[in-house]
Kinemage of the C-alpha trace (Angstrom):
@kinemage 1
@onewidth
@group {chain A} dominant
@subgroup {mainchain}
@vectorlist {calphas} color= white
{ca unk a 1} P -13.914 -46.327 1.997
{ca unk a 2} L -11.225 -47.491 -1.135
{ca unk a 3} L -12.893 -50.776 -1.424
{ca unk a 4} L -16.409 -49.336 -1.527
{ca unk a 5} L -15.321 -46.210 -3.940
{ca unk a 6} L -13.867 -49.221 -6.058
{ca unk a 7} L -17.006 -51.971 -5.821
{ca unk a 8} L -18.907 -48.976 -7.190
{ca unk a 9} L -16.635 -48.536 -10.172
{ca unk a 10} L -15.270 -45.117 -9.357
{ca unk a 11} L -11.364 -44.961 -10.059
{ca unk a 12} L -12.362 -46.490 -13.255
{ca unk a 13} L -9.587 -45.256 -15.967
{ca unk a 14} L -12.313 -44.003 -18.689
{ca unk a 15} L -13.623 -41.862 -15.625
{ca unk a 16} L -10.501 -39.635 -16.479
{ca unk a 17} L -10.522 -39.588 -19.899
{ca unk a 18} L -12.182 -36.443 -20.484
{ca unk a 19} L -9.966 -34.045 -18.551
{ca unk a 20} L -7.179 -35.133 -21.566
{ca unk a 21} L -9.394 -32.233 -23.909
{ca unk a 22} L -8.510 -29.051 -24.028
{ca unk a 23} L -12.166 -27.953 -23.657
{ca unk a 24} L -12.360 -29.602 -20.270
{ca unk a 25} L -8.711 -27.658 -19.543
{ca unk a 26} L -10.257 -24.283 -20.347
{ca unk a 27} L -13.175 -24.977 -18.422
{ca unk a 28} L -11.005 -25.653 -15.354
{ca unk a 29} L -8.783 -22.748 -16.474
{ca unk a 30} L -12.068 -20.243 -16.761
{ca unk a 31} L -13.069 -21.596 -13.645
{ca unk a 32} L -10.045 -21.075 -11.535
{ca unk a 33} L -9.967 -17.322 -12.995
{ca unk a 34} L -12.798 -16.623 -11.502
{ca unk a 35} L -12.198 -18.180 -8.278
{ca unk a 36} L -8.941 -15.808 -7.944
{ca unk a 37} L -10.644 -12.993 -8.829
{ca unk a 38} L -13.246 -12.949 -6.317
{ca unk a 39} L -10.423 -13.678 -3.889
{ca unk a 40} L -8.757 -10.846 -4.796
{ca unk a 41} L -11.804 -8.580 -4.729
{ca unk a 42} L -13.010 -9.798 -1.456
{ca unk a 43} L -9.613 -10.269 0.006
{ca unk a 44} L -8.514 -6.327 -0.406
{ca unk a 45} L -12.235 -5.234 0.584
{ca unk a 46} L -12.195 -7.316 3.785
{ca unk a 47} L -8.591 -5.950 4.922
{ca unk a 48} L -9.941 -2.789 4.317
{ca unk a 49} L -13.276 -3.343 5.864
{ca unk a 50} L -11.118 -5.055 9.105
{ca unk a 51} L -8.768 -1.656 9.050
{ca unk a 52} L -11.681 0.215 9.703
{ca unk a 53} L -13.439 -1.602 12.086
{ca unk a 54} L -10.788 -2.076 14.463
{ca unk a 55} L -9.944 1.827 14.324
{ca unk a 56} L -13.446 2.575 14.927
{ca unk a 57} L -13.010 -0.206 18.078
{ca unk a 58} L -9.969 1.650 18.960
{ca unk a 59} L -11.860 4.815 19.281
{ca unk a 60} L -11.863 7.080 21.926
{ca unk a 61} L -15.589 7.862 21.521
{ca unk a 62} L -18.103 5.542 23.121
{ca unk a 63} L -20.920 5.980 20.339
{ca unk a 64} L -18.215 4.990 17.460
{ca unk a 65} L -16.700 1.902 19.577
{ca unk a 66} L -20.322 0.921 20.411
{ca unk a 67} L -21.322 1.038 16.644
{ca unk a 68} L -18.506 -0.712 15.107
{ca unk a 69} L -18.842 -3.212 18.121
{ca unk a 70} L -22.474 -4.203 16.803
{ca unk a 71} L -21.512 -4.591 13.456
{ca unk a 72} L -18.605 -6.937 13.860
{ca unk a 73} L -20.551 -9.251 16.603
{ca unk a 74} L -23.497 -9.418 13.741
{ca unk a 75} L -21.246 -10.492 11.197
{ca unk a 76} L -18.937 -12.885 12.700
{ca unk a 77} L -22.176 -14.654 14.376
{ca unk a 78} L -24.178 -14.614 11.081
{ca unk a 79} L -23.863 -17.777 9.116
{ca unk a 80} L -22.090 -16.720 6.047
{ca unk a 81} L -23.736 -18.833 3.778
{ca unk a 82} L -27.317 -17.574 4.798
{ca unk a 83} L -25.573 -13.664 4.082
{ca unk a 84} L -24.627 -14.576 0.730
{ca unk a 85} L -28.050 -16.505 -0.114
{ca unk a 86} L -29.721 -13.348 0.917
{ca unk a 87} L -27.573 -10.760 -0.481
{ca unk a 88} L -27.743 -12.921 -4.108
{ca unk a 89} L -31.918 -13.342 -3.537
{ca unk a 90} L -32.415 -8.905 -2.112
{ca unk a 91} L -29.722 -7.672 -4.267
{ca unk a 92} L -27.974 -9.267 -6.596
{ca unk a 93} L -29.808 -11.820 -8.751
{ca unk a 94} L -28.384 -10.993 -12.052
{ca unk a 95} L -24.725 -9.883 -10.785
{ca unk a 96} L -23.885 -13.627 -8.102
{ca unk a 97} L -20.038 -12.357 -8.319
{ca unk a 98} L -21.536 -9.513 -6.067
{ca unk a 99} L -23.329 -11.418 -3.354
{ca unk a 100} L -20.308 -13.359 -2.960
{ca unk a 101} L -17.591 -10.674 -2.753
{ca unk a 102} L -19.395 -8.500 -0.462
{ca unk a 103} L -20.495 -11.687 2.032
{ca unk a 104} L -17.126 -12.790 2.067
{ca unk a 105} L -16.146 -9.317 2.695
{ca unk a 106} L -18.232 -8.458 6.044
{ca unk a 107} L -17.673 -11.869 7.546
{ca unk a 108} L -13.884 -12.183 6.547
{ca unk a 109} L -13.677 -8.364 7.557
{ca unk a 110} L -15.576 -8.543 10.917
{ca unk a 111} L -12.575 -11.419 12.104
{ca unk a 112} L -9.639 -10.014 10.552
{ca unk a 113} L -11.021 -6.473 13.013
{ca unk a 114} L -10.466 -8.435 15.826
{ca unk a 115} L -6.963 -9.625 14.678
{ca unk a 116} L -5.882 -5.851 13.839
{ca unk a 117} L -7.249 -4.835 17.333
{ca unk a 118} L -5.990 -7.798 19.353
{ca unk a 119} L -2.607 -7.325 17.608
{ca unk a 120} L -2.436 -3.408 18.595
{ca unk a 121} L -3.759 -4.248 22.307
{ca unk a 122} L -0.556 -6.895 22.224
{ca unk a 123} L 1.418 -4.004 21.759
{ca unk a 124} L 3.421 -2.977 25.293
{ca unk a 125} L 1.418 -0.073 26.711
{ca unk a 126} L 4.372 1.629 27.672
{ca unk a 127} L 5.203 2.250 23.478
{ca unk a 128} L 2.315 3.940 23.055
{ca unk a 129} L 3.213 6.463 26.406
{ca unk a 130} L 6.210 6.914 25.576
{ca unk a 131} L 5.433 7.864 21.547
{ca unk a 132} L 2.318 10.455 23.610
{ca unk a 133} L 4.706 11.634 25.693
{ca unk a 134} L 7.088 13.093 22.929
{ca unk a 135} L 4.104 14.713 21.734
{ca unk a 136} L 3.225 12.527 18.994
{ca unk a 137} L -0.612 12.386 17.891
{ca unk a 138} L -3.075 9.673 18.711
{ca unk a 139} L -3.532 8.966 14.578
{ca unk a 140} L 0.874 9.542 14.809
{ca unk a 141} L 1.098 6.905 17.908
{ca unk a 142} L -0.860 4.309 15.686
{ca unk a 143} L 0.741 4.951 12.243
{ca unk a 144} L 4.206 5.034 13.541
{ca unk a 145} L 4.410 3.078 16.980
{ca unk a 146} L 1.903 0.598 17.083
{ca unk a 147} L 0.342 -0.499 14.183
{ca unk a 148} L 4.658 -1.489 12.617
{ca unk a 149} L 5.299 -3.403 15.907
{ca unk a 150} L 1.583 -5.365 15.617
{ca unk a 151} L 2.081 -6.362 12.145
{ca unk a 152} L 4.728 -9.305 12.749
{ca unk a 153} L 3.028 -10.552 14.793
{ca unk a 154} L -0.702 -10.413 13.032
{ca unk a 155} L 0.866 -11.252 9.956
{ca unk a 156} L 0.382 -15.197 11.108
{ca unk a 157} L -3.452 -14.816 12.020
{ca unk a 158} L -4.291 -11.980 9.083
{ca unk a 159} L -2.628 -14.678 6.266
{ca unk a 160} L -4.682 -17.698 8.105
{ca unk a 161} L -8.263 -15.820 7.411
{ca unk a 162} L -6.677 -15.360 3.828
{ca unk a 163} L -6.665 -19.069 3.296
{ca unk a 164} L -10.361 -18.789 4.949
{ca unk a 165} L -11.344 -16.441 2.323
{ca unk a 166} L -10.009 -18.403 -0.331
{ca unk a 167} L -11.428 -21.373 0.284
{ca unk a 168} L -14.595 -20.015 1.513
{ca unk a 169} L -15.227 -18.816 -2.508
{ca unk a 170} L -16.560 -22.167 -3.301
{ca unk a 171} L -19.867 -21.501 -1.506
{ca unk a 172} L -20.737 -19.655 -5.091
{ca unk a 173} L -21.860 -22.857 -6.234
{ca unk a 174} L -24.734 -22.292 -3.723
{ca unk a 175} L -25.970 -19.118 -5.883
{ca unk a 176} L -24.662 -20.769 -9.492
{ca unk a 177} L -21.982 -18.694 -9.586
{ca unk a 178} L -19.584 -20.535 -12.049
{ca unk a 179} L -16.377 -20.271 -9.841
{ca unk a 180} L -14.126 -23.670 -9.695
{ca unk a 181} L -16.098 -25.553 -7.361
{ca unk a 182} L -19.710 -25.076 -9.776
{ca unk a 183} L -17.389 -25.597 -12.969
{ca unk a 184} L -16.130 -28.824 -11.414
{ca unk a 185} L -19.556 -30.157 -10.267
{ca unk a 186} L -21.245 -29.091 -13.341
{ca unk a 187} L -18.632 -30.956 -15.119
{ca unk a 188} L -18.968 -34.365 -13.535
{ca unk a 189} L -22.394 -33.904 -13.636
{ca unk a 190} L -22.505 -33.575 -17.368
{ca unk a 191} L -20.098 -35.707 -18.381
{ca unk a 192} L -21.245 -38.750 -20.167
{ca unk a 193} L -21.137 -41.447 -17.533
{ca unk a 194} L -18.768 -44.883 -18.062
{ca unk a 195} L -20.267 -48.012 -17.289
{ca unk a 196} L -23.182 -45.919 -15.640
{ca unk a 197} L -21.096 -44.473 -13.434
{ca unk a 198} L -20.793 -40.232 -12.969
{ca unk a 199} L -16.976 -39.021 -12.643
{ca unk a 200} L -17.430 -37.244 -9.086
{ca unk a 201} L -14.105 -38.972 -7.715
{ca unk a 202} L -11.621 -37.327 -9.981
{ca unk a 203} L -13.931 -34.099 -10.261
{ca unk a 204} L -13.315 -33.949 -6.466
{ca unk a 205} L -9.831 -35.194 -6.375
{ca unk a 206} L -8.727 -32.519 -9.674
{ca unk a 207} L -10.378 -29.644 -8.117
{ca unk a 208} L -9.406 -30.633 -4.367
{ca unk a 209} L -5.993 -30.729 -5.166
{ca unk a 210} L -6.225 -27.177 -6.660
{ca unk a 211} L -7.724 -25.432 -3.827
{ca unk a 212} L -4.945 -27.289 -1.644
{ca unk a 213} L -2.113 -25.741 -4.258
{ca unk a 214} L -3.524 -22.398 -4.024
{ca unk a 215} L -3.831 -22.216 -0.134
{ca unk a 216} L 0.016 -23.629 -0.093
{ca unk a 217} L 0.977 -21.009 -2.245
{ca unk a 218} L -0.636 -18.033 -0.432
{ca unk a 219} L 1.182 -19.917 2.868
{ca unk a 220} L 3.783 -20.281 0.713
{ca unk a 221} L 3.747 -16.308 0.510
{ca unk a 222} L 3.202 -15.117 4.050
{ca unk a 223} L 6.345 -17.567 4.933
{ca unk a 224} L 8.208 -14.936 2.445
{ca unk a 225} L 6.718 -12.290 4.028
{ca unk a 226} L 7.650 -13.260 7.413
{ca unk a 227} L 11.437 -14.259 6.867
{ca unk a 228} L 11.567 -11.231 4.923
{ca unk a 229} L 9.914 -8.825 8.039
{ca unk a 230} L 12.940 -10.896 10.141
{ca unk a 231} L 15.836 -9.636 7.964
{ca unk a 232} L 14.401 -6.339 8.103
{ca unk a 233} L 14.275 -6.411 11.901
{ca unk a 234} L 17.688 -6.967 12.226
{ca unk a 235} L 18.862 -3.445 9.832
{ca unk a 236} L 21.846 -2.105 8.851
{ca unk a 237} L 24.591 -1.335 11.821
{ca unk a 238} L 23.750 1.531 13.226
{ca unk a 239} L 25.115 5.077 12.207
{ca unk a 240} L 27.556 6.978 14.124
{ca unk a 241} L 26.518 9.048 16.505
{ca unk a 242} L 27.374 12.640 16.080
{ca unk a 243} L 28.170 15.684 18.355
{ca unk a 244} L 26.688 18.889 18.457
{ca unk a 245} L 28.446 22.089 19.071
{ca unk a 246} L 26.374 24.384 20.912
{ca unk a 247} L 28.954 27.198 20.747
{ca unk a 248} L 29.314 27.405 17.124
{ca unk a 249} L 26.916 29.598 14.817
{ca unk a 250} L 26.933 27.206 12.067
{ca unk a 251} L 24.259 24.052 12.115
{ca unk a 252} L 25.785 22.908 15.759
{ca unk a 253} L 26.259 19.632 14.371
{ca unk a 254} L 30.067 18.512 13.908
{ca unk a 255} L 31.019 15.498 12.889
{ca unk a 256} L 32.721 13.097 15.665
């Protein structure tokens, strides 16, 4: 694959020249911007969306479970380029950002339902009893038993559809959204060509290598997160225990 890249002049030095110009730097820079920002908007809508979902799956009533069911079958099974082509061609001709966000959001939000809901169904039944049988809530039982204990072990899965997300952004392009991956092609499509050759090689090896940084960095993160959820696992040494005084008319709690 080298030797035909190079019989067809492609790692050509001039090929590179034009990313030395600051204009070609802001470009990059605009288009990166954009990139993380419809991450970010689709990242905290889908966690949201998922949250949802998997409650409603979790529900004790059968019409709820049934309806949430339906809609997170349809949406991990539906091609989620097709959803964005047709949300940007029904909805959202003038405003692409939008078709993209809110695809990304019901397919990325449909799988990270069934992680929340696997994770909590992971959970030891006998938690969940024992939390009920101290007279704790159903919405209580979640909040404070289950949902804590499901986390560590989601966090893995939930950060992996993350990295989906983010790379998943660069199907923009499709709807000429100008996110990195359209800035990048438009780029090497417009750039004067050396020797009659276009400067797709280092479009794709620049750009590559900056959706590879960013998806090392958000790993990068959740390995924080995790180490950090291990040091808080192990807590402070416990506190003494204390006595209570039953015969006394003062709180009844003495100090050992």
């Amino acid at each position: 694959m080298v030797q035909r890249l190079d019989s067809t002049g492609q790692f050509q030095s001039g090929l590179w020249e034009a990313y030395e110009y600051t204009d070609t730097q802001n470009r990059i820079l605009d288009g990166l911007v954009t990139t993380l920002k419809t991450f970010g908007i689709a990242a905290l809508l889908s966690l949201a969306l998922g949250t949802l979902l998997a409650t409603a799956r979790l529900s004790d009533h059968a019409p709820v479970r049934w309806a949430a069911t339906v809609a997170v079958e349809f949406f991990r099974a539906m091609p989620l380029l097709i959803m964005i082509f047709l949300l940007y061609a029904a909805f959202f001709t003038n405003d692409p950002m939008w078709a993209l966000v809110i695809g990304l959001t019901l397919y990325n939000g449909s799988v990270q339902a069934e992680i929340f809901r696997s994770g909590i169904k992971a959970v030891p039944q006998g938690q969940g009893e024992a939390a009920r049988a101290l007279g704790l809530r159903k919405t209580q039982v979640m909040a404070y038993v289950l949902v804590p204990q499901a986390v560590r072990s989601m966090l893995p899965s939930i950060i992996s559809q993350l990295v989906v997300t983010l790379k998943d952004t660069a199907l923009g392009f499709i709807i000429l959204y100008e996110e990195l991956l359209f800035v990048g092609k438009k780029f090497a499509g417009q750039t004067e060509p050396v020797n009659g050759v276009y400067a797709f090689i280092p479009m794709v090896i620049v750009f590559g290598s900056i959706y590879i940084l960013l998806c090392l960095a958000l790993s990068g993160v959740a390995t924080w997160i995790e180490r950090r959820t291990k040091r808080s696992r192990k807590g402070a040494p416990p506190a003494p225990p204390v006595a209570l005084d039953l015969g006394t008319g003062g709180s009844g709690v003495v100090n050992p």
